[in-house]
C-alpha positions as CSV (number, residue, x, y, z in Angstrom):
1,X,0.0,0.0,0.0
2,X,1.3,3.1,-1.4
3,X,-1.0,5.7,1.3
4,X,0.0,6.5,5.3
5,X,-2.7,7.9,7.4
6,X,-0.8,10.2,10.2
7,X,-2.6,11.1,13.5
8,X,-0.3,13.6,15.5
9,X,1.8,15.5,12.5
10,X,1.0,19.0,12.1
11,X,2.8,22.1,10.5
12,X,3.6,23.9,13.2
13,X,5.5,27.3,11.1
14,X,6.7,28.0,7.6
15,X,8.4,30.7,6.1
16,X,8.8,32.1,2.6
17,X,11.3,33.9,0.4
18,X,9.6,35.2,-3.2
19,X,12.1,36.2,-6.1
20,X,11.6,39.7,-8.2
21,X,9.1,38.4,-11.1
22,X,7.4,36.6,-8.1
23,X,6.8,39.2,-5.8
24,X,5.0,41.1,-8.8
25,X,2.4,38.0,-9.7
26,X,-0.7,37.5,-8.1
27,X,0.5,36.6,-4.8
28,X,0.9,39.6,-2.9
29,X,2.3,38.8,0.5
30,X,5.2,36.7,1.2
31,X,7.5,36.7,4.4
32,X,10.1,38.0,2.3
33,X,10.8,39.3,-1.2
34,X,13.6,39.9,-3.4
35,X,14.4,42.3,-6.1
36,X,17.6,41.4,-6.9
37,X,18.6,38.1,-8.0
38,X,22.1,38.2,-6.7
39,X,20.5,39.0,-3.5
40,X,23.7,40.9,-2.6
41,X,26.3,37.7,-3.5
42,X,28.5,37.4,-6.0
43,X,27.0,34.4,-8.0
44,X,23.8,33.0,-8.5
45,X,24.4,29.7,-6.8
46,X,25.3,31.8,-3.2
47,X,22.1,33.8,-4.0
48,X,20.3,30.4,-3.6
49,X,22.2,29.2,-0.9
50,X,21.8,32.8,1.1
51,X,17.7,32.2,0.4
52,X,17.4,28.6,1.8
53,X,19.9,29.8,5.0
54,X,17.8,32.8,5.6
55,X,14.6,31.2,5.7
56,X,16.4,28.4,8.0
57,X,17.3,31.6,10.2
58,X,13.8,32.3,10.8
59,X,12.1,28.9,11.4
60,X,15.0,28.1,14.2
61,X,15.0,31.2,15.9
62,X,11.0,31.5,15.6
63,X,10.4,27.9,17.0
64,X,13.9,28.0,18.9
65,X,14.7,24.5,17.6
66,X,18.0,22.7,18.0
67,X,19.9,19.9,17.3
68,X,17.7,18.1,20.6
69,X,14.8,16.2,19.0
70,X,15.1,17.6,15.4
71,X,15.8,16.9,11.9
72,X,16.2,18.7,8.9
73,X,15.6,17.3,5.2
74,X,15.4,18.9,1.9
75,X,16.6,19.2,-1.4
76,X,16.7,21.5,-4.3
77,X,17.5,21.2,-8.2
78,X,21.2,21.8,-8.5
79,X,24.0,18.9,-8.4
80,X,24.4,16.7,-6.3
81,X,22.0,19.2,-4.1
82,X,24.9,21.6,-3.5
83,X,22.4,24.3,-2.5
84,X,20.8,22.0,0.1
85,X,24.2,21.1,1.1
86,X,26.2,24.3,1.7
87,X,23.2,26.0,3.5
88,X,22.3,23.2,5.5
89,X,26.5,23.5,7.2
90,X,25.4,26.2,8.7
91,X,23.5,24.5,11.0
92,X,24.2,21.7,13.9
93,X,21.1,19.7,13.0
94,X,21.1,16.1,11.6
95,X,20.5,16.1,7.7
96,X,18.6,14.4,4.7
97,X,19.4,15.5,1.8
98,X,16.7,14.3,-0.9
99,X,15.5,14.7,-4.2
100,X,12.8,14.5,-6.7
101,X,12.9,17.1,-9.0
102,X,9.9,19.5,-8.1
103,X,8.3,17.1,-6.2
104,X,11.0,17.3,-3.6
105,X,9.2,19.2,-0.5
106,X,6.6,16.9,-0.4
107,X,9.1,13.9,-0.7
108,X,10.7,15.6,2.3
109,X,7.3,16.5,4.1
110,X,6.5,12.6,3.9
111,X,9.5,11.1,5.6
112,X,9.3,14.1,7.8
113,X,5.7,13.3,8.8
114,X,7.1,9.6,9.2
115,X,10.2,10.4,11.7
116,X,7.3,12.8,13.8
117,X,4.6,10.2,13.8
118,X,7.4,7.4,15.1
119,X,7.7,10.2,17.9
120,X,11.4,9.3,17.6
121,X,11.6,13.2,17.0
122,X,9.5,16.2,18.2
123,X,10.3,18.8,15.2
124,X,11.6,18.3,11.6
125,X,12.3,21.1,9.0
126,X,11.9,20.8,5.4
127,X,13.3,22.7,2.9
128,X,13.3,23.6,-0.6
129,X,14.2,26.0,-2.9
130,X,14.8,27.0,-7.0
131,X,16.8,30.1,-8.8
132,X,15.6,30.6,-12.0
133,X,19.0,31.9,-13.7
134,X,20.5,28.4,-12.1
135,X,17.6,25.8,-13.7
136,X,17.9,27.5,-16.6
137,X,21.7,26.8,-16.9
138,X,21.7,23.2,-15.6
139,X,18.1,22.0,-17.1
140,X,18.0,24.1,-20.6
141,X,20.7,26.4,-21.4
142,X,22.0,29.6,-19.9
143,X,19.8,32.7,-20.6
144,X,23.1,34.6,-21.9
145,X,22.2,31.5,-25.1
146,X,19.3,33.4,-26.1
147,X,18.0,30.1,-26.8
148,X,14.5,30.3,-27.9
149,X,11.8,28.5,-25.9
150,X,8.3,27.5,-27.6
151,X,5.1,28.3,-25.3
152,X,4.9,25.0,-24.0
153,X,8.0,25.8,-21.8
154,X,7.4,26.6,-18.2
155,X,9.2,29.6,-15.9
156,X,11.4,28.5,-13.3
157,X,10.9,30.2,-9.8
158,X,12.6,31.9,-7.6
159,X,12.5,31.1,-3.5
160,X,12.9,29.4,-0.8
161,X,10.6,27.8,1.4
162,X,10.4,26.0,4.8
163,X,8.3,24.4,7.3
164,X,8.5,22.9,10.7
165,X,6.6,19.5,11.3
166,X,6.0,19.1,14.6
167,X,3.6,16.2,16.7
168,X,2.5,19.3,18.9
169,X,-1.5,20.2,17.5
170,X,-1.8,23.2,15.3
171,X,-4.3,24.6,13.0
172,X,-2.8,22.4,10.2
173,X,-2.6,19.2,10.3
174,X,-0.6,16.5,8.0
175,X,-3.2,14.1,8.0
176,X,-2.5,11.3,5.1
177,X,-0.1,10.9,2.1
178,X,0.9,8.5,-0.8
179,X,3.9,7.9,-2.3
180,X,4.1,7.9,-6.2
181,X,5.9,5.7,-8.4
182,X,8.5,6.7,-11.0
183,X,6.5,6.9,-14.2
184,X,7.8,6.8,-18.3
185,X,5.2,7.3,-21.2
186,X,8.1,8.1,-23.9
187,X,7.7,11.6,-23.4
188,X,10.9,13.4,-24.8
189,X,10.1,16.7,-25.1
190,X,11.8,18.4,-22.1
191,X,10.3,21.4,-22.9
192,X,6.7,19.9,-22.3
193,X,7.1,19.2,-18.9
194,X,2.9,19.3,-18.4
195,X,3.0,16.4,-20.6
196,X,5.4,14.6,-19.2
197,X,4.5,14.8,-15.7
198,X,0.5,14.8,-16.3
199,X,0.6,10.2,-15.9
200,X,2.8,10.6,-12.4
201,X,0.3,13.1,-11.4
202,X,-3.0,10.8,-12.7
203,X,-1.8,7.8,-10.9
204,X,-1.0,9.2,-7.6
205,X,-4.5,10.6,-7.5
206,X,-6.3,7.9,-8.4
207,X,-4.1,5.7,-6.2
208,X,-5.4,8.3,-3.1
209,X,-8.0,8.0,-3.6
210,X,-8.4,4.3,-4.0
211,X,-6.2,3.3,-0.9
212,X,-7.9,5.5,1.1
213,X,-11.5,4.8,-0.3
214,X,-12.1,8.4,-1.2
215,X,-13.5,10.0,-4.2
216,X,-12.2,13.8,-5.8
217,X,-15.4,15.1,-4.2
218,X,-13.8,14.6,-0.5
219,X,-11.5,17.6,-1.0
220,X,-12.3,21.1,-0.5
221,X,-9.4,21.9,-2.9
222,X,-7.3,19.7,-4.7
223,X,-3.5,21.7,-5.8
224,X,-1.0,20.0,-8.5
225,X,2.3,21.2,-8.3
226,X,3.8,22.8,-11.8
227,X,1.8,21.4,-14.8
228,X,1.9,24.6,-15.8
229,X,-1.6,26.0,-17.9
230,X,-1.2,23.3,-20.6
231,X,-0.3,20.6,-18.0
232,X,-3.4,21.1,-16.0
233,X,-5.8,21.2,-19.0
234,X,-4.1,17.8,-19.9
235,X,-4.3,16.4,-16.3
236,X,-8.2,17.5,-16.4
237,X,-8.8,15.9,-19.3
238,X,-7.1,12.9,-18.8
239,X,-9.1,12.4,-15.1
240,X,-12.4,12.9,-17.4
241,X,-11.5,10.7,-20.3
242,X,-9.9,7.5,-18.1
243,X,-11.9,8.0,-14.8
244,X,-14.9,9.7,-15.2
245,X,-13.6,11.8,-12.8
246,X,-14.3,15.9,-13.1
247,X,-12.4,18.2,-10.9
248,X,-14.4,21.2,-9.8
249,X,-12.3,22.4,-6.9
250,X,-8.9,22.2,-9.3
251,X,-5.7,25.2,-9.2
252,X,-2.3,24.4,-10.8
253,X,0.5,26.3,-8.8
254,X,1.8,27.0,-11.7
255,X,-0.5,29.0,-13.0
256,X,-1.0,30.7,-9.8
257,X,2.2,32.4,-9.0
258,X,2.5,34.9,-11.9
259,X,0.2,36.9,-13.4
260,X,-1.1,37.2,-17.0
261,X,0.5,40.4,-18.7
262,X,4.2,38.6,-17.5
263,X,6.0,36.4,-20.0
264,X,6.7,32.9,-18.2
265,X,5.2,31.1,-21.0
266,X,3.5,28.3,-19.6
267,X,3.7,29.2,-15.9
268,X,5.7,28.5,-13.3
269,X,7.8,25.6,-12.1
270,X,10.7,24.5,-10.0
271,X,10.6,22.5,-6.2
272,X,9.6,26.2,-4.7
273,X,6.2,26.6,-6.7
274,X,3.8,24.3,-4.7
275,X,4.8,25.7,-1.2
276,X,5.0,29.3,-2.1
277,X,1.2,28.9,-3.5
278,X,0.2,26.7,-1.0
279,X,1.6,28.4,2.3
280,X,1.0,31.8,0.8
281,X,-2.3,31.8,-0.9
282,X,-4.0,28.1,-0.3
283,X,-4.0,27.7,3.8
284,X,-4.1,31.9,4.5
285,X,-7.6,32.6,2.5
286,X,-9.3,30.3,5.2
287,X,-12.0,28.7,2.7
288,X,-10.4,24.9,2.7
289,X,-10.5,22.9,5.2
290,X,-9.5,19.7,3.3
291,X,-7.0,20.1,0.8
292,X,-4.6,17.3,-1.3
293,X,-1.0,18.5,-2.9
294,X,0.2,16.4,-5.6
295,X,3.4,17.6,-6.2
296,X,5.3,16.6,-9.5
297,X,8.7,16.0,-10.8
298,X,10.5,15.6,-13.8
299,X,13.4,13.3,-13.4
300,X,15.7,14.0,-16.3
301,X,19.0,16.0,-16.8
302,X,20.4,18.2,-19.6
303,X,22.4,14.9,-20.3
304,X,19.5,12.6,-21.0
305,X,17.5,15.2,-23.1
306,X,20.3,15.9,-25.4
307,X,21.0,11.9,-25.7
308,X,17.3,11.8,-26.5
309,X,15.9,9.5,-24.4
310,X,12.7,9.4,-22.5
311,X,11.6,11.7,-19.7
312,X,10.3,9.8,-17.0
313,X,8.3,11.3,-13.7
314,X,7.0,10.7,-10.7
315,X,4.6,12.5,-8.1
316,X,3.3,12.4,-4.0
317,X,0.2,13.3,-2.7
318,X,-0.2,14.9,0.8
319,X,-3.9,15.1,2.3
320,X,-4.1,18.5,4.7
321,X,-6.9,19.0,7.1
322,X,-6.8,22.7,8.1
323,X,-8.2,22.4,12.2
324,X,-10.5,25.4,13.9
């Protein structure tokens, strides 16, 4: 069985960091913005690294969390998680470092819940981030290439974001999640990444709801990760056509971080897209109560694209039940 039911996980705290083209979309407040995407270092890669360590900054001194009881586990996009790696040094706190493409956070929120549920630990931090000027160079090419990008393409974002897990009750609770299988319809069009990820994101659902003897109907709002506009039209279409199943309670995070008059093609993607819609828009309106995040990742490199091979995915599900 692919699903967990937790009973005493909750998110106690996250925090948010929101790059320049962000901070002007349709999310309006985040913890913290950026206009700069230096961020006042001298490459790119420490501007990523100086987002994940600030937000890490605030979560310990806000829930004054320590090395006692505690974990931290995360990931982000670059290699071999260097990003992850040099900001999590900075800390005396034991460390996984994890990865599955943009669906990374909820890979780590899982085994977080896991560790916090055993009560082996009181608190665990997750973490995740993406730089758009670092994807871009590691995924595609480097935007000093000029390469052109059809529409399909999405925008990758720029953040940070974290969250502390803790088995102390809060308003938001971590209530069930399944784990996804790594998925390969043939796709090789890495710059279709909608239709690539749209079967990971299908069969987790469908799994869900199956283990845990649900139908769509049980959520108040249901949130894939970065499909991206064409992506979600696909993954609607797909649920209707294979499952009878027809989503009225349906946002892609990609298309909810920027706004319609900015050029990010297909919308927005990267590990940070999901939690910066979902802590930032999502759980602060107050109109959900039950709410499942499918987050999904593309598992291929700039290597494997340009030998042509296939593109496979994979995607998790995590159930939230926000508490009065």
């Amino acid at each position: 069985m692919a699903s967990f039911k937790f009973t005493d996980v909750y998110i106690k705290d996250a925090f948010s960091i929101a790059g320049p083209l962000e901070s002007e979309g349709q999310i309006h407040k985040y913890d913290l913005t950026i206009d700069d995407y230096y961020y006042g270092e001298k490459s790119l890669m420490d501007a990523e690294i100086k987002m994940q360590r600030v937000v890490l900054d605030n979560l310990f001194r806000r829930n004054k969390l320590n090395d006692k009881d505690h974990l931290l586990i995360g990931g982000d996009l670059s290699n071999q998680l260097t990003v992850t790696n040099f900001s999590a040094k900075n800390f005396n706190v034991p460390f996984f470092g994890v990865y599955n493409a943009c669906a990374t956070f909820l890979e780590s929120m899982i085994l977080a819940s896991h560790f916090v549920e055993s009560k082996k630990i009181k608190n665990a931090t997750i973490i995740t981030s993406s730089h758009n000027l670092n994807a871009e160079r590691q995924f595609r090419f480097p935007i000093e290439y000029g390469a052109p990008k059809p529409n399909t393409t999405t925008f990758t974002a720029t953040g940070a974001v974290g969250a502390v897990l803790s088995n102390v009750k809060s308003s938001i609770k971590v209530e069930s999640a399944t784990v996804g299988r790594v998925l390969d319809y043939e796709q090789k069009d890495a710059s279709q990444m909608g239709a690539v990820m749209t079967p990971a994101a299908a069969d987790v659902f469908i799994t869900h709801l199956a283990d845990l003897k649900r139908d769509a109907h049980y959520y108040d709002a249901i949130l894939t990760g970065d499909l991206g506009s064409i992506g979600a039209k696909i993954f609607e279409e797909y649920l209707n056509v294979n499952y009878d199943i027809h989503l009225s309670h349906y946002m892609d995070a990609g298309c909810e971080i920027y706004a319609k008059s900015q050029d990010v093609y297909s919308g927005a993607s990267g590990p940070v897209t999901l939690p910066l819609v979902l802590f930032n828009k999502i759980l602060k309106c107050g109109k959900y109560k039950k709410i499942l995040v499918i987050a999904t990742g593309s598992l291929h490199s700039k290597d494997t694209t340009n030998q042509k091979k296939t593109i496979p995915s994979i995607a998790h599900a995590v159930s939230l039940e926000v508490m009065e």
